[in-house]
VEXPAVO-244023 format. One record per residue: residue number from 1; x, y, z of N, C-alpha, C, O in turn. Coordinates in steps of 0.001 Angstrom, whole numbers. Example, Ala and Ser with C-alpha at 12.3 -4.5 7.8 and 13.67 -1.06 7.14 Angstrom:
2
1:13190:-5690:7800:12300:-4500:7800:13200:-3300:7800:14236:-3319:8465
2:12850:-2250:7080:13670:-1060:7140:12900:30:7870:13409:1138:8039
This chain:
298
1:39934:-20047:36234:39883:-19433:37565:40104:-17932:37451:40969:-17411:36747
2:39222:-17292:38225:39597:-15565:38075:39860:-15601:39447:39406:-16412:40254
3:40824:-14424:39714:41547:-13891:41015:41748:-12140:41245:42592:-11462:40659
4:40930:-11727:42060:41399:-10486:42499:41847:-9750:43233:41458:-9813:44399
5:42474:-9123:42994:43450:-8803:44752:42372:-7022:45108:42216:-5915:44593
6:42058:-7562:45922:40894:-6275:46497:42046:-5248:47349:43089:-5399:47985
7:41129:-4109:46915:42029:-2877:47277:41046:-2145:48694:41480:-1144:49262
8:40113:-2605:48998:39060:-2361:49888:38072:-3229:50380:37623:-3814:49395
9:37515:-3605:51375:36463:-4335:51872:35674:-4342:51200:35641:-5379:50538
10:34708:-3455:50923:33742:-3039:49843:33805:-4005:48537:32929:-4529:47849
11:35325:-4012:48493:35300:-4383:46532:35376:-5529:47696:34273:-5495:48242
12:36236:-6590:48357:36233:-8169:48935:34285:-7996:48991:33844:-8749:48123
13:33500:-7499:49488:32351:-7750:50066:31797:-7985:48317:31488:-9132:47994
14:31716:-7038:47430:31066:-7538:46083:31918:-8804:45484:31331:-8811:44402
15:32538:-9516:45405:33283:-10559:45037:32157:-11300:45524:31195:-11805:44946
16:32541:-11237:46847:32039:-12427:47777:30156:-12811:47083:29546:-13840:46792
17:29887:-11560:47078:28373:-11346:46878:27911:-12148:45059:26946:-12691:44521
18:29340:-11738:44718:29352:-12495:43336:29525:-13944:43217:29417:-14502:42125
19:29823:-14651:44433:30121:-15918:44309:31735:-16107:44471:32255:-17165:44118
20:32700:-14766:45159:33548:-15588:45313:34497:-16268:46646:33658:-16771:47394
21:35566:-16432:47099:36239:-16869:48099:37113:-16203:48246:37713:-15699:47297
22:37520:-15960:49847:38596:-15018:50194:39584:-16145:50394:39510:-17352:50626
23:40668:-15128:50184:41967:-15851:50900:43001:-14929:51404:43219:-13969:50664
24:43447:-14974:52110:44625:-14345:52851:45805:-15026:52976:46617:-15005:52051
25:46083:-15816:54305:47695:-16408:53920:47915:-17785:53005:48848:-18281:52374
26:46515:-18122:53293:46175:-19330:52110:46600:-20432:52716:46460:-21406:51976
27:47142:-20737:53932:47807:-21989:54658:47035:-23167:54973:47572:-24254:55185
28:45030:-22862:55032:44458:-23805:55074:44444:-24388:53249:45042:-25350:52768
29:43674:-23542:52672:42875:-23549:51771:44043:-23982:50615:43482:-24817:49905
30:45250:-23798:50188:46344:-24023:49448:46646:-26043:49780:46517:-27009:49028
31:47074:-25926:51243:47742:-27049:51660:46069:-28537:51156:46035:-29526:50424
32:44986:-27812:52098:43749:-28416:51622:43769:-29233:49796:44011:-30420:49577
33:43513:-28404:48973:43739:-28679:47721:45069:-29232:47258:45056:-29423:46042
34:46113:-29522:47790:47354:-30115:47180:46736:-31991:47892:46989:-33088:47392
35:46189:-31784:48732:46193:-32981:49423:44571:-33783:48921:44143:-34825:49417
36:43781:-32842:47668:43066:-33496:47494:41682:-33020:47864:40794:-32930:47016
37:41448:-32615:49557:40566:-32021:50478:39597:-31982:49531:38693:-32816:49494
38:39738:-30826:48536:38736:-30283:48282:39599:-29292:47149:40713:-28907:47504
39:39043:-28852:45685:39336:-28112:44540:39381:-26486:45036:38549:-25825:45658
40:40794:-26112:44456:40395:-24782:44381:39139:-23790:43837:38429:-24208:42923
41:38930:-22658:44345:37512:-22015:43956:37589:-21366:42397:38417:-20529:42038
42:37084:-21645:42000:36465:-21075:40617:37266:-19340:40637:38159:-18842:39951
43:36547:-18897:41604:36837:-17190:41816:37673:-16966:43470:37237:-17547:44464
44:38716:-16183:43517:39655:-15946:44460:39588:-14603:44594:39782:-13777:43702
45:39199:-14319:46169:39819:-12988:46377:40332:-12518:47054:39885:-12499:48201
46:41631:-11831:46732:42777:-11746:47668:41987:-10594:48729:41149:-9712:48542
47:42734:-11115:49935:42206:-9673:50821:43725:-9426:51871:43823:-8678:52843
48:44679:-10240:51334:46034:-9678:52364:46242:-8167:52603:46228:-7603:53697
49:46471:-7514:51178:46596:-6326:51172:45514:-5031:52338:45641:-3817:52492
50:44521:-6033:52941:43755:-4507:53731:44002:-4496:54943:43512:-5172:55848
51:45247:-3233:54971:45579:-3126:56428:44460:-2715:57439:45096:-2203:58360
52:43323:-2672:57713:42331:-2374:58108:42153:-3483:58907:41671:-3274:60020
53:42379:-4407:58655:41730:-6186:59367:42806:-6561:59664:42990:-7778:59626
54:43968:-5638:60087:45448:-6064:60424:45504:-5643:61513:46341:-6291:62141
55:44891:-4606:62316:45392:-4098:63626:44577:-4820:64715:43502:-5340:64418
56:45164:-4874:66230:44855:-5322:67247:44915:-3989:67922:45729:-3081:67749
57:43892:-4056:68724:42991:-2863:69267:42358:-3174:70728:41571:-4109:70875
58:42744:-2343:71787:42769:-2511:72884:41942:-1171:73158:42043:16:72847
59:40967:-2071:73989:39319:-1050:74077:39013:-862:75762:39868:-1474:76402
60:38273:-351:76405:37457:-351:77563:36799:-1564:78054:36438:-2021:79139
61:36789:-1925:76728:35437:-3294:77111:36526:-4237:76557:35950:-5226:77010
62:37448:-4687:76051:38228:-5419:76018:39395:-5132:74933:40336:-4351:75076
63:39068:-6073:73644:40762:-6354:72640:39809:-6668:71542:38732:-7249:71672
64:40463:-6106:70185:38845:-6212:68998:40706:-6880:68059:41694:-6147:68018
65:40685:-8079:67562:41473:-8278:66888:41200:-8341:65587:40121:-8828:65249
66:42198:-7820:64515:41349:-8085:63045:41685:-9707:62473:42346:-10673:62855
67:40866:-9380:61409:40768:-10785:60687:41787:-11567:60086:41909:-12780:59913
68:42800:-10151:59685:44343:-10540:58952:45523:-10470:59728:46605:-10301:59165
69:45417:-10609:61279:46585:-10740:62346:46861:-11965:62205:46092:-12925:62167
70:48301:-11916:62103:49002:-13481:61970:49068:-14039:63257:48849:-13406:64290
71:49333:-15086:63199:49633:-16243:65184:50543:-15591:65458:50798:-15434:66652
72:51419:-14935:64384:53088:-14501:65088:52609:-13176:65407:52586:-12973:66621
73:52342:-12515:64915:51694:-11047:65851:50929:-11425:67224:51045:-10803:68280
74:50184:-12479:67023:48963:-12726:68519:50589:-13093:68982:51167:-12063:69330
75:51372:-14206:69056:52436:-14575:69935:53287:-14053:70529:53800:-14395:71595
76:53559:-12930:69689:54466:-12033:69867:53924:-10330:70995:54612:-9644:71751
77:52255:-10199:70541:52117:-9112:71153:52021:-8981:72751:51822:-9999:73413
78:52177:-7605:73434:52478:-7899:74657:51299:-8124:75349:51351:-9027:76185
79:49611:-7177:75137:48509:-7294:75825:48220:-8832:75547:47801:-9474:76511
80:48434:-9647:74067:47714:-10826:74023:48769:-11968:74690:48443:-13117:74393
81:49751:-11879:75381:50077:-12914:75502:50191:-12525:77044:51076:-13122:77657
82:49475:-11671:77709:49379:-11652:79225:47921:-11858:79265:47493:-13002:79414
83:47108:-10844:79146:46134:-10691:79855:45313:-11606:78692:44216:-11839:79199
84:45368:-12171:77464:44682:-12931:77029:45423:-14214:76435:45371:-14678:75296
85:46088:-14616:77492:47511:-15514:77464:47128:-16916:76480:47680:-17715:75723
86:45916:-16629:77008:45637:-18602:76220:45430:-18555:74719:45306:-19563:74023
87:45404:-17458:74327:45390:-16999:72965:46653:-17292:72204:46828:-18028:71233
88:47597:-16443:72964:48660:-16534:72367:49190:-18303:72665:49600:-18907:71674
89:49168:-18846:73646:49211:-20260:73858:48888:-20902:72352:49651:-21388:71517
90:47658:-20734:72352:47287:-21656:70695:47781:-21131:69602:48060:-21880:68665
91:47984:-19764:69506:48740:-19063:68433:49987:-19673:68118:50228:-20214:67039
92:51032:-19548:69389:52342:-20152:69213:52461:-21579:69124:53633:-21932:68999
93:51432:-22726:69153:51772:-23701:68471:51199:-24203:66961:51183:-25349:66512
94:50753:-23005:66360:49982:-23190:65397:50917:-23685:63843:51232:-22792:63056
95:51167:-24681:63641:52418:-24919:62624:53619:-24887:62452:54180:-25350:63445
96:54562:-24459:61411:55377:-23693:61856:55897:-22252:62289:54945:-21569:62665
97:57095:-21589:62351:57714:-20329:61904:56625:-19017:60750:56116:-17905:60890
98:56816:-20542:59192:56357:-19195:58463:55166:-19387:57854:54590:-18722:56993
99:54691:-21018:58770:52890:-20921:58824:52462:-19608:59952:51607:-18770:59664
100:53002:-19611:60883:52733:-18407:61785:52586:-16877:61591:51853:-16024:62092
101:53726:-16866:60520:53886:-15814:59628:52802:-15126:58716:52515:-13933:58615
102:52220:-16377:57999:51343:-16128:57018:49632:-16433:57450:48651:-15884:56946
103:49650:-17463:58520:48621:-18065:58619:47685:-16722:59772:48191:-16238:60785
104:46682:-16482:59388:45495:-15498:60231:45002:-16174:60612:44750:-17309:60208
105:44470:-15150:62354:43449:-15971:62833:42185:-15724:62179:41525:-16691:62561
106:41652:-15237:61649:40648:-14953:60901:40323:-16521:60358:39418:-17174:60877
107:41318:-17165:59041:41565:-17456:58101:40970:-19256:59052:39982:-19970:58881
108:42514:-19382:60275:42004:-20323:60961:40352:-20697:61666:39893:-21836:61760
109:39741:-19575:62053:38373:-19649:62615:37727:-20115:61638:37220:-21232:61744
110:37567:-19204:60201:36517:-19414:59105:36808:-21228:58948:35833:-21979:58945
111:38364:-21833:58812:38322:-22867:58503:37696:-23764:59076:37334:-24738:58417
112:37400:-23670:60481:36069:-24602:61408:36638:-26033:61442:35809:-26934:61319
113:38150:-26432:61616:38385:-26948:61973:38622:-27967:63765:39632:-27864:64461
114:37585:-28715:64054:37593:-29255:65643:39478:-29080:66456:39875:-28846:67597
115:40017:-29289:65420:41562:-29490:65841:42501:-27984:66147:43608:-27872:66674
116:41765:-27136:65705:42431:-25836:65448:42684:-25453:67204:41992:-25776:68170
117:43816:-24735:67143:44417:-24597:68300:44133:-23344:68829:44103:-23458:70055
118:43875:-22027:68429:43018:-20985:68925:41841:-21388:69044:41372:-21031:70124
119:41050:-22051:68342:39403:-22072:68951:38914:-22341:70690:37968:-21789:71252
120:39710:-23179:71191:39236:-23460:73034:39649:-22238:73386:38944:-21643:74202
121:40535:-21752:73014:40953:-19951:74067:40123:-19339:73675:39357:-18893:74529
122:39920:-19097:72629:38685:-18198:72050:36870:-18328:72628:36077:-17444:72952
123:36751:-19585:72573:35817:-19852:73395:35345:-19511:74728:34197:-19291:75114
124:36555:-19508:75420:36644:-19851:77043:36790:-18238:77138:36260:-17882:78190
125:37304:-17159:76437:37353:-15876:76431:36205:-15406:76578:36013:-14331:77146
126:35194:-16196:76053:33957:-15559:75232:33978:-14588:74131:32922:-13981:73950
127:35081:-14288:73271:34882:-14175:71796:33340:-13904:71292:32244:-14392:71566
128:33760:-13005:70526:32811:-12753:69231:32959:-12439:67798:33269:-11290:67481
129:32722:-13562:66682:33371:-12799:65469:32257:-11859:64898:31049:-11885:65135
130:32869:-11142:64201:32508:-9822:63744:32458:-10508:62270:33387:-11230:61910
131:31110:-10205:61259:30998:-10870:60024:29863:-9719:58982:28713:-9316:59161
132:30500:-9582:58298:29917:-8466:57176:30065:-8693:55938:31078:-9064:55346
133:28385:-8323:55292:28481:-8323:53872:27887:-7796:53131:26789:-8335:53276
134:27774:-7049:52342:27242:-6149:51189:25693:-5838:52041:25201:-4712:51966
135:25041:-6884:52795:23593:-6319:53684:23800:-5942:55254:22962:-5816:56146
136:25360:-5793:55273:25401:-5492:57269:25795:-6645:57604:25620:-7790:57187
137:26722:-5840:58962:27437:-6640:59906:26524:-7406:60988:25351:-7062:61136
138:27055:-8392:61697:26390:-8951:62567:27628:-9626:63601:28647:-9955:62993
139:27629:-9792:64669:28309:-10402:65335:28205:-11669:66298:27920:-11340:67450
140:28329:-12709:66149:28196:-14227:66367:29467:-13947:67769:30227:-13003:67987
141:29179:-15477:68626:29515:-15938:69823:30183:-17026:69334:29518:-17887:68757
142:31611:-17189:69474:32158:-18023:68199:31813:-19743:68695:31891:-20732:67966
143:31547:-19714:69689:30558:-21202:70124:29498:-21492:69334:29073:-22636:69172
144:28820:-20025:68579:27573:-20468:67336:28346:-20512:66283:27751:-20613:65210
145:29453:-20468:66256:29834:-19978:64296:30199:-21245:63897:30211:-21337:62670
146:30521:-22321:64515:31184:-23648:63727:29734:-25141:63575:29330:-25890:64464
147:29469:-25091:62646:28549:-25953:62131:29092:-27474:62680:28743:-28075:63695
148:29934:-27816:61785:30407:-28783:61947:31897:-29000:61309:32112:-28053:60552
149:32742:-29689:61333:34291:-29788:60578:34249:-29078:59132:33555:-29436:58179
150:34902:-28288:59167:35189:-27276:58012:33506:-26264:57421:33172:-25601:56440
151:32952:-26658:58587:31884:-25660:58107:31280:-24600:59082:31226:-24796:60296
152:30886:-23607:58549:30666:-22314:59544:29302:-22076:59380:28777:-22475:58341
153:28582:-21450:60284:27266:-20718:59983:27352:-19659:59791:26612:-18875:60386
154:28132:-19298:59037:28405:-18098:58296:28135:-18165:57194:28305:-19279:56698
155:27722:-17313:56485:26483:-17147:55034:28029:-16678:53934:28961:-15893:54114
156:27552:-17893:52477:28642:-17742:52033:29130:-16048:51379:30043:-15869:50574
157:28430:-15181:51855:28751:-13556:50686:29318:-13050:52029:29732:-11898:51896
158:29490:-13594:53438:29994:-12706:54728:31278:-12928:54855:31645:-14073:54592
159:32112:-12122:55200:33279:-12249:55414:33894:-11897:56979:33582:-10818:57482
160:34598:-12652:57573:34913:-12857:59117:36043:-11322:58825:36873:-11172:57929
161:35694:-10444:59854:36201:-8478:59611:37241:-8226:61100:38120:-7380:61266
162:36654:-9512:62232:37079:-9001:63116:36862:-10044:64646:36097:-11006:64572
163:37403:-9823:65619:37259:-10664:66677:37293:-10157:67671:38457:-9934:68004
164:36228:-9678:68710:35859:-9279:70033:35812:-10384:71231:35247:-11452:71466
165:36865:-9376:71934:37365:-10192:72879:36925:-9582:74108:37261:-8400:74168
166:36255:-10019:75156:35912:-8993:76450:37055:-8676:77320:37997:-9455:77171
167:37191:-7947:78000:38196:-7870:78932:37622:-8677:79734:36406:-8852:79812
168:38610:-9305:80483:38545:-10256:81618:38143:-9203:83170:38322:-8057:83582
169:37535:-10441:83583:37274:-9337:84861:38041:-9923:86513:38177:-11125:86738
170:38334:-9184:87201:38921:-9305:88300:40211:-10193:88404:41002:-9794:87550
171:40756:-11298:89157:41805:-12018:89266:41874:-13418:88297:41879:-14575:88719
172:41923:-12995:86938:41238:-13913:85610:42524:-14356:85111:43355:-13480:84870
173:42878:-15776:84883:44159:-16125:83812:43172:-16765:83035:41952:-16744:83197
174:44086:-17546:81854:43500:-17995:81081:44392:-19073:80199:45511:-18559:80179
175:44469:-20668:79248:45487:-21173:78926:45150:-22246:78033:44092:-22826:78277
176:45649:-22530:77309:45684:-23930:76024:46711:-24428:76045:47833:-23949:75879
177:46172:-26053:76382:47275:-26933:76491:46618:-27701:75013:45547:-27487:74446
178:47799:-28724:74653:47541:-29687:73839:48101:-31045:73861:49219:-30754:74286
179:48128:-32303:73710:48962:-33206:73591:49683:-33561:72220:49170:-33935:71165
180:50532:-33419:72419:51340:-33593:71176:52509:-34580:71441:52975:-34833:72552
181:52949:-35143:70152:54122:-36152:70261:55866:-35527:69833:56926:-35908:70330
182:55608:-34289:68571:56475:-33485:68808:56056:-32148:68728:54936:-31668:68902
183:57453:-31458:68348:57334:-30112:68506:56836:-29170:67744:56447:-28109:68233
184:56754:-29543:65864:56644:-28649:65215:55533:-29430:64018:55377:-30640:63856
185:54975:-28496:63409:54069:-29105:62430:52863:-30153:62791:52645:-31111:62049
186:52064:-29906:64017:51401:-31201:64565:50044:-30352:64593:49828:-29148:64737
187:49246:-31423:64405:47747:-31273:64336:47665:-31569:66025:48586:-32276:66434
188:46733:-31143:66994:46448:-31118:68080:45857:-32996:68279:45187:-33552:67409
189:46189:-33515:69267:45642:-35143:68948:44411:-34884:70197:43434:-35582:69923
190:44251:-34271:71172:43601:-33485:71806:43936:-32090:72629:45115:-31972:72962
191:43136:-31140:72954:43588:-30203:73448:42498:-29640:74212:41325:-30015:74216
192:43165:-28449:75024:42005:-28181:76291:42040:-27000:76633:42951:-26972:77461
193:41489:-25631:76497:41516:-24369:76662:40464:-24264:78429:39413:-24807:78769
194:41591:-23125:79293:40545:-23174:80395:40721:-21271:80672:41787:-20681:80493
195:39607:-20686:81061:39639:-19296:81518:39080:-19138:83381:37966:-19261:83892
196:40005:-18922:83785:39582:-19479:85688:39931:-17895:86435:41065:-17431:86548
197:38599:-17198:86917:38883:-16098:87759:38547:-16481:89241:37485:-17048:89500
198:39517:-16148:90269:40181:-16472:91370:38949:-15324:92335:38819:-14107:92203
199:38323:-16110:93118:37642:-15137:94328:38874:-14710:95261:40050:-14907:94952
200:38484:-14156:96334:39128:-13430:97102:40143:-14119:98454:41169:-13812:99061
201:38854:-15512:98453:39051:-16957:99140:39952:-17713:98606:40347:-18738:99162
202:40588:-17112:96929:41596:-17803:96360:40842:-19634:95594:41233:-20535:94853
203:39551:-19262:96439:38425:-20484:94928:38411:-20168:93820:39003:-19203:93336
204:37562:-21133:93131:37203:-20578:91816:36295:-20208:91841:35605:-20899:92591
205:35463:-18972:91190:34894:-18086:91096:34090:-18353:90159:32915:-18697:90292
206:34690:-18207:89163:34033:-18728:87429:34877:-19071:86365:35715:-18270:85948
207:34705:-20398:85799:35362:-20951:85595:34599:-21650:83818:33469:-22134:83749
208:35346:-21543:82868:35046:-22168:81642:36126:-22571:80887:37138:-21896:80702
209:35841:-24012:80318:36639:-25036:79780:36095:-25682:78200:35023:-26239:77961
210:37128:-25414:77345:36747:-26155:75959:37597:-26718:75368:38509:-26027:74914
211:37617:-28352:75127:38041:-28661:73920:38313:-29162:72987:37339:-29569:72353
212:39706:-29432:72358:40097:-30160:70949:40091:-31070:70113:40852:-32037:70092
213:39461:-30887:69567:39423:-32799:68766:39254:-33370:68755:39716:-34254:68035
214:38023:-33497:69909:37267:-34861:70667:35617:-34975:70445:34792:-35616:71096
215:35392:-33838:68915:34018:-33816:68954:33939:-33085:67498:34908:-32504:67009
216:32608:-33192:66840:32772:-32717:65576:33161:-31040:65553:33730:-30585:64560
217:32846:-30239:66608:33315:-28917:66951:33814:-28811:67967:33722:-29836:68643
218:34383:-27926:68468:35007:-27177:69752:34203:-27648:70465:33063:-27547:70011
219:34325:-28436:71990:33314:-28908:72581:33309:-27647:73987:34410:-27490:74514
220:32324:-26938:74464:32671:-26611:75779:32011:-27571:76621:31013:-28210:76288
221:32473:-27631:77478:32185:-28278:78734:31143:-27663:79519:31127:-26452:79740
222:30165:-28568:79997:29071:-28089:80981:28608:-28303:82212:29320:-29251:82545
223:27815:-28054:83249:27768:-28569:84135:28714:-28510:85232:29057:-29402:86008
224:29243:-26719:85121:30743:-26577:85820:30132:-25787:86785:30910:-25314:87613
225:28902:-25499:86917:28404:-24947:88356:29009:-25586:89433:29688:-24872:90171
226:28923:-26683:89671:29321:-27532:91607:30667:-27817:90907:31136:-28949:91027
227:31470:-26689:90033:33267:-26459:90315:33429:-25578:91028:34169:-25662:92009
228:32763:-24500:90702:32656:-23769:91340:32608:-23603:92955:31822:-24304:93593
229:33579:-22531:93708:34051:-22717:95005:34516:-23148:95650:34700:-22935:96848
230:35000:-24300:94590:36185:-24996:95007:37520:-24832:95009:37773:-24064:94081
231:38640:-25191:95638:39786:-24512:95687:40567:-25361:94341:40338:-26557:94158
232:41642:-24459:93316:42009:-24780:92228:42348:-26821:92416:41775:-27565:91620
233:43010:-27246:93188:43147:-28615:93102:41639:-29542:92574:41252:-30215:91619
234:41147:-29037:93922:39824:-29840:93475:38839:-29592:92280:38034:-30233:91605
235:39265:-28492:92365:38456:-27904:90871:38706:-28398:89827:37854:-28649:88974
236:40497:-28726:89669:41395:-29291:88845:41044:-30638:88186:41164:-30999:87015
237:40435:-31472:89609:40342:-32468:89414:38908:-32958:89125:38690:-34129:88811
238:37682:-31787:89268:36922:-32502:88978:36449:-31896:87377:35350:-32264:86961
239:37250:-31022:86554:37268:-30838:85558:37644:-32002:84600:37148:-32214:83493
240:38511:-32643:85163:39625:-33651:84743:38139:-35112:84258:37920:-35851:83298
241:37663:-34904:85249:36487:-35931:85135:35461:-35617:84241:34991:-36408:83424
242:35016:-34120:84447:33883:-33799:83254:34656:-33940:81946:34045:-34797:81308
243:35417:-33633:81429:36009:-33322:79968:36048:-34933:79959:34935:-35395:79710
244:36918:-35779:80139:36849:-37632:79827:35314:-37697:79525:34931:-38066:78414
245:34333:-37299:80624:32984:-38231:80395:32069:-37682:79241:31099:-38281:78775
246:32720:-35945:78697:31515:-35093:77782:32405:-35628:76360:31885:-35596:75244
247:33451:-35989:76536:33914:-36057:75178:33867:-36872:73971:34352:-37973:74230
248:33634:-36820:73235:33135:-37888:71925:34163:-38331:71271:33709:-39000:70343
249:35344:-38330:71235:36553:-38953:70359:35814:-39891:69328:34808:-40580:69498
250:36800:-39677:67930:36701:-41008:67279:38058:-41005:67542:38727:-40185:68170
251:38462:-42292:66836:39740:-43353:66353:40302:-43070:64798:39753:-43261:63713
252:41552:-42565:65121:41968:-42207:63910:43575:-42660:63690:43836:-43488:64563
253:44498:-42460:63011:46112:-42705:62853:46596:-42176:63707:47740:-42564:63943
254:46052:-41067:64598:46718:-40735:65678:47053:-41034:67052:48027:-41012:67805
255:45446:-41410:67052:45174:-41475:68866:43495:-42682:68415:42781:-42618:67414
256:43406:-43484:69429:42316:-44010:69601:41398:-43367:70197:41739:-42553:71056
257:39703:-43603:69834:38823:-42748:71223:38991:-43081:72476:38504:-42277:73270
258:39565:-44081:72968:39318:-44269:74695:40998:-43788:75101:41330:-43750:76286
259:41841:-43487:74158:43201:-42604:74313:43064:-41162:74728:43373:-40564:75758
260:42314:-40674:73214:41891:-39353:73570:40866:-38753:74514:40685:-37556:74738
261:40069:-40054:75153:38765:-39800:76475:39608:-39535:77449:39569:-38477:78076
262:40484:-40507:77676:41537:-40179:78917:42591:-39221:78633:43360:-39400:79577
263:43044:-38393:77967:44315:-37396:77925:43670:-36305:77791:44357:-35388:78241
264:42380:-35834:77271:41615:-35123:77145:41415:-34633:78246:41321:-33407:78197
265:41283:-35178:79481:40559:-34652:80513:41841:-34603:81671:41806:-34108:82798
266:42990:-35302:80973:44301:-34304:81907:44715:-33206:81366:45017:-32320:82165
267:44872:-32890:79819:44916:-31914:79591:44199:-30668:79865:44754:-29598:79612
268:42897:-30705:80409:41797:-30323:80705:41859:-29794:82238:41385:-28699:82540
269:42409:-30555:83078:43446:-30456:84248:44002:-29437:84746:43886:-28667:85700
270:45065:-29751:83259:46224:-28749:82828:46014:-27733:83291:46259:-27203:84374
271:45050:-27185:81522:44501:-26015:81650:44136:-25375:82672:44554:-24240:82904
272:43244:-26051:83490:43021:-24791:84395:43691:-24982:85228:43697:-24050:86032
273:44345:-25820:85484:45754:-25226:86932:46439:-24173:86203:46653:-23164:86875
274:46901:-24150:84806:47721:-23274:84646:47042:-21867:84529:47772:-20913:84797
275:45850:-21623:84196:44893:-20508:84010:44754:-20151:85749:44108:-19123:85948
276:45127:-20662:86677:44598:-20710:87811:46051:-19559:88393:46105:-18457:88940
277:47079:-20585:87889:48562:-19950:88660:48805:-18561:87938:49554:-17748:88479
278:48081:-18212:86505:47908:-17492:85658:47201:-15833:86253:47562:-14659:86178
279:45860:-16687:86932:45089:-15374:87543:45451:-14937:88723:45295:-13742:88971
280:46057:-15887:89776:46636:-15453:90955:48389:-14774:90503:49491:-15082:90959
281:48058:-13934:89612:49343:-13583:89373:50703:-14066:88817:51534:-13252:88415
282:50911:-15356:88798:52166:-15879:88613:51900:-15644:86954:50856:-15538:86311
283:53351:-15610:86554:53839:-15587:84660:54215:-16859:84742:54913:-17580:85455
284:53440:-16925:83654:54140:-18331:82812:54323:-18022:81506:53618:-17069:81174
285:54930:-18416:80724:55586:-17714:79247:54835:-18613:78604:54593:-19758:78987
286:54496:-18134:77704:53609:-18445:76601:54287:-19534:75595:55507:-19396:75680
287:54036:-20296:74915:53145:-21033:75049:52917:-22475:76198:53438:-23581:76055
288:52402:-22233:76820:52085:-23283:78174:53043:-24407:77970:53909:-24724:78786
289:52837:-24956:76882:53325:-26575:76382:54491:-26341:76566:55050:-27213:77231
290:55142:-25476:76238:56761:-25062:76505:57061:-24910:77725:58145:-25466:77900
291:56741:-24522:78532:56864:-23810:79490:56708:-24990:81013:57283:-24860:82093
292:55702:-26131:80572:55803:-26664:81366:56176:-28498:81162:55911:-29522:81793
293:56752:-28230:80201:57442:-29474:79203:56213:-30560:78747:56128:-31767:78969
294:55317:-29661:78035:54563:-30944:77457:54798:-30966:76079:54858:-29908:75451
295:54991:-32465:75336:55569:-32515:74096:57093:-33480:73669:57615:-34269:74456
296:57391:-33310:72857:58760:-34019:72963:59956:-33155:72968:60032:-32071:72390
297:60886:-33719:73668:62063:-32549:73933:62684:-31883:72236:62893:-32404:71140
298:62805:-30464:72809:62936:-29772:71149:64536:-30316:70869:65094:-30069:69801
């Protein structure tokens, strides 16, 4: 195995171009290979060291996050855990303490995992990752970037540089719920990201919902036109119905599919009541699940 710890993008971008693999906090890709998943890569290249893909950046047009921001920076910062609240929501249940620590969102996206707990906020944001390689950048709608479970349509010499986030517009919250049995170390058994901006009538306005674990990718939800104008209850509830009927669950050690058809689409609920109480102003502290006791008592 050869390993290099890159001192610049440039040198990560020729690696890559050479055939090799990035890694940063290593929390998928380490834990992956102890358990079998799948063999470490032939060629490794470190890219922790580039503070460049470390800063979060607050723009006109929205929030450009880099590739090497940990969950505990998204959890902790003040713009992402208000005005792009559902972010930090999935951030702060992402493992533990000093998976949070180490683990990037970058690192989590590339992994294209259905279960991953930033992907429905990210979605429902409308996100864009930012992906560059030795021939030019390009920027994907992160609803196109996940192939299928652990795979990206991302070309293997590109490397994920960055994450564009729009600013939200007018009276907008936003939120990720999940079901879980406890508190710490849990894979999502389903989960439900919602982004809900509030008309003037105090309806919903526009409204988008995605999520967890109930499909080989991030599922969004469709067919949310006739939610629209409806006041948050009813809206609430007829979200509650689309997410159960779009969702594909299998049956696994966790949860059965006709378990996860039905919790799916209260969590789904959830979400946008809480994205709802979110845009009409009210705080709710991050991460949702805490905040409104879903989970097992800590």
């Amino acid at each position: 195995m050869s390993f290099l710890i890159a001192q610049s993008v440039d040198e990560v971008l020729a690696a890559l171009a050479a055939g090799a693999r990035p890694i940063a906090g290593g929390t998928d890709l380490v834990v992956g290979a102890r358990h079998g998943k799948a063999a470490l890569p032939e060629a490794l290249v470190a890219i922790d060291r580039l503070s460049e893909l470390k800063a979060i950046t607050e723009t006109s047009h929205g929030v450009i996050i880099g590739a090497l921001v940990t969950h505990h920076d998204i959890e902790s910062h003040p713009l992402l855990t208000t005005v792009y609240a559902g972010l930090a929501d999935g951030s702060a249940l992402v493992g533990s303490p000093s998976t949070r620590h180490l683990g990037t969102l970058g690192g989590n996206i590339m992994n294209g995992s259905p279960a991953m707990d930033t992907g429905a906020a990210l979605q429902v944001l409308g996100a864009e990752v930012e992906l560059r390689s030795t021939a030019g950048s390009r920027r994907v709608p992160i609803a196109s970037l996940w192939a299928r479970p652990g795979q990206t349509t991302a070309a293997a010499d590109e490397l994920c540089i960055a994450i564009h986030i729009p600013k939200p517009e007018g009276s907008s919250g936003s939120a990720y719920l999940r079901l879980e049995y406890r508190r710490a170390m849990e894979i999502a058994v389903v989960g439900a990201g919602a982004s809900v901006t509030l008309g003037d009538d105090g309806a919903v306005a526009a409204l988008s919902v995605a999520l967890t674990a109930v499909a080989p990718i991030i599922l969004g939800l469709t067919d949310l036109q006739s939610v629209l104008g409806l006041g948050i209850a009813d809206a609430a509830a007829a979200v509650q119905q689309l997410a159960s009927a779009q969702a594909t669950p299998i049956s696994d050690v966790r949860a059965s599919d006709r378990y996860r058809r039905h919790t799916v689409g209260v969590m789904a609920r959830r979400a946008v009541e809480a994205a709802a109480r979110r845009a009409s102003g009210e705080v709710i502290s991050t991460p949702v699940n805490r905040s409104i006791g879903i989970g097992a008592a800590s």
